[in-house]
C-alpha positions as CSV (number, residue, x, y, z in Angstrom):
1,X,-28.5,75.6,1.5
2,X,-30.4,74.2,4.3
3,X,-30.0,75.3,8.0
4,X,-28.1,72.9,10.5
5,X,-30.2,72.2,13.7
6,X,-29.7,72.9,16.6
7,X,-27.8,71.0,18.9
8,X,-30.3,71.1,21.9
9,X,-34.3,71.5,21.8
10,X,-35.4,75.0,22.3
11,X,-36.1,74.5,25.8
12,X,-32.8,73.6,27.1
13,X,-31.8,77.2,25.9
14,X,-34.7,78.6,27.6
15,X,-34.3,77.2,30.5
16,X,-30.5,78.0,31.1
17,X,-31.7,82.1,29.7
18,X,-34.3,81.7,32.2
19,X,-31.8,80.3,34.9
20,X,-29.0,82.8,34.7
21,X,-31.6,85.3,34.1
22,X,-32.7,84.8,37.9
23,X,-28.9,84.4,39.2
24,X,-27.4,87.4,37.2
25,X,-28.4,90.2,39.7
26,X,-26.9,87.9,42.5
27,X,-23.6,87.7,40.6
28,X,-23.2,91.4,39.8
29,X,-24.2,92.7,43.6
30,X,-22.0,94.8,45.4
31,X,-19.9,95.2,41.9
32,X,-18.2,98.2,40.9
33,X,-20.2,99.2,38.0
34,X,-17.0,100.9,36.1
35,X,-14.9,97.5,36.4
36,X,-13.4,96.3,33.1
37,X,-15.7,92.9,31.9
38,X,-12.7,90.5,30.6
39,X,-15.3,89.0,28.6
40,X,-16.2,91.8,26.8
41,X,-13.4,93.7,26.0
42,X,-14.0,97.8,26.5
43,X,-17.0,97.2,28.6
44,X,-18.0,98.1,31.9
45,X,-20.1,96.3,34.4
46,X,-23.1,99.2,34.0
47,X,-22.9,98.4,30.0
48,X,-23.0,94.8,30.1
49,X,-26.0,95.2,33.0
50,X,-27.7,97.6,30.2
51,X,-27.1,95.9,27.2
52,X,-28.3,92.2,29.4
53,X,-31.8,94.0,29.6
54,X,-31.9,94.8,26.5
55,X,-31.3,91.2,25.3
56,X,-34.4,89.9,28.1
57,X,-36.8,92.8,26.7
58,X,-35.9,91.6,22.9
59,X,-36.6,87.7,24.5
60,X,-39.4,88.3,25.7
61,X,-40.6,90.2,22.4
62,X,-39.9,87.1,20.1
63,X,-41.4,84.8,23.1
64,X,-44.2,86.5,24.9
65,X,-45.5,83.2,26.3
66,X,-41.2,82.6,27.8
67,X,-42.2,82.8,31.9
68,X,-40.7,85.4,33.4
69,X,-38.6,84.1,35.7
70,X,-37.2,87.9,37.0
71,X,-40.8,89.0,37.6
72,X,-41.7,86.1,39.3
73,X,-39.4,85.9,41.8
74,X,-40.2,89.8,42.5
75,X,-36.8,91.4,40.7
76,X,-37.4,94.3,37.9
77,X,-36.4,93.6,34.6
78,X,-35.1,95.4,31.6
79,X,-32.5,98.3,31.7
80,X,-34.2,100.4,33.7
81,X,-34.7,98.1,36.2
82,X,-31.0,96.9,35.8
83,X,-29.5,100.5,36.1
84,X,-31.7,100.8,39.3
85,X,-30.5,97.8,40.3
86,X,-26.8,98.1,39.4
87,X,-26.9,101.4,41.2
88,X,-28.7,99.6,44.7
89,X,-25.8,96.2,44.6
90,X,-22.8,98.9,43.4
């Protein structure tokens, strides 16, 4: 069985991680970190902020050479960094 392509080139995907990357901290400031994500249901706002760094330290494991849009625009990344900054917007 073969494997269907994709629908877009790589970099289309990379660039909208990279994109949203950048804008998530802006979206989440000033959040409640306990409030319900609809999206996710029986998540909270800290969870989805911890398991999101997760996901951009795995990224950057399987695409060392992906720019890293957080760190160049001066913003921590990885679950550390978005506890700290969870805890700072919250």
């Amino acid at each position: 069985m073969s494997r269907p392509e994709h629908p877009l080139p790589y970099e289309v995907y990379r660039e909208a991680i990279e994109r949203e990357t950048v804008r998530y901290p802006e979206v989440v400031r000033g959040m409640d970190p306990a409030i319900a994500v609809p999206s996710c249901p029986g998540w909270t706002l800290a969870e989805l902020v911890r398991h999101t760094g997760a996901v951009q330290r795995w990224l950057r494991s399987v695409d060392p050479t992906r720019p890293r849009a957080a760190a160049q625009s001066g913003r921590r990344v990885g679950a550390a960094g978005s506890r700290e900054r969870l805890r700072r917007l919250a």
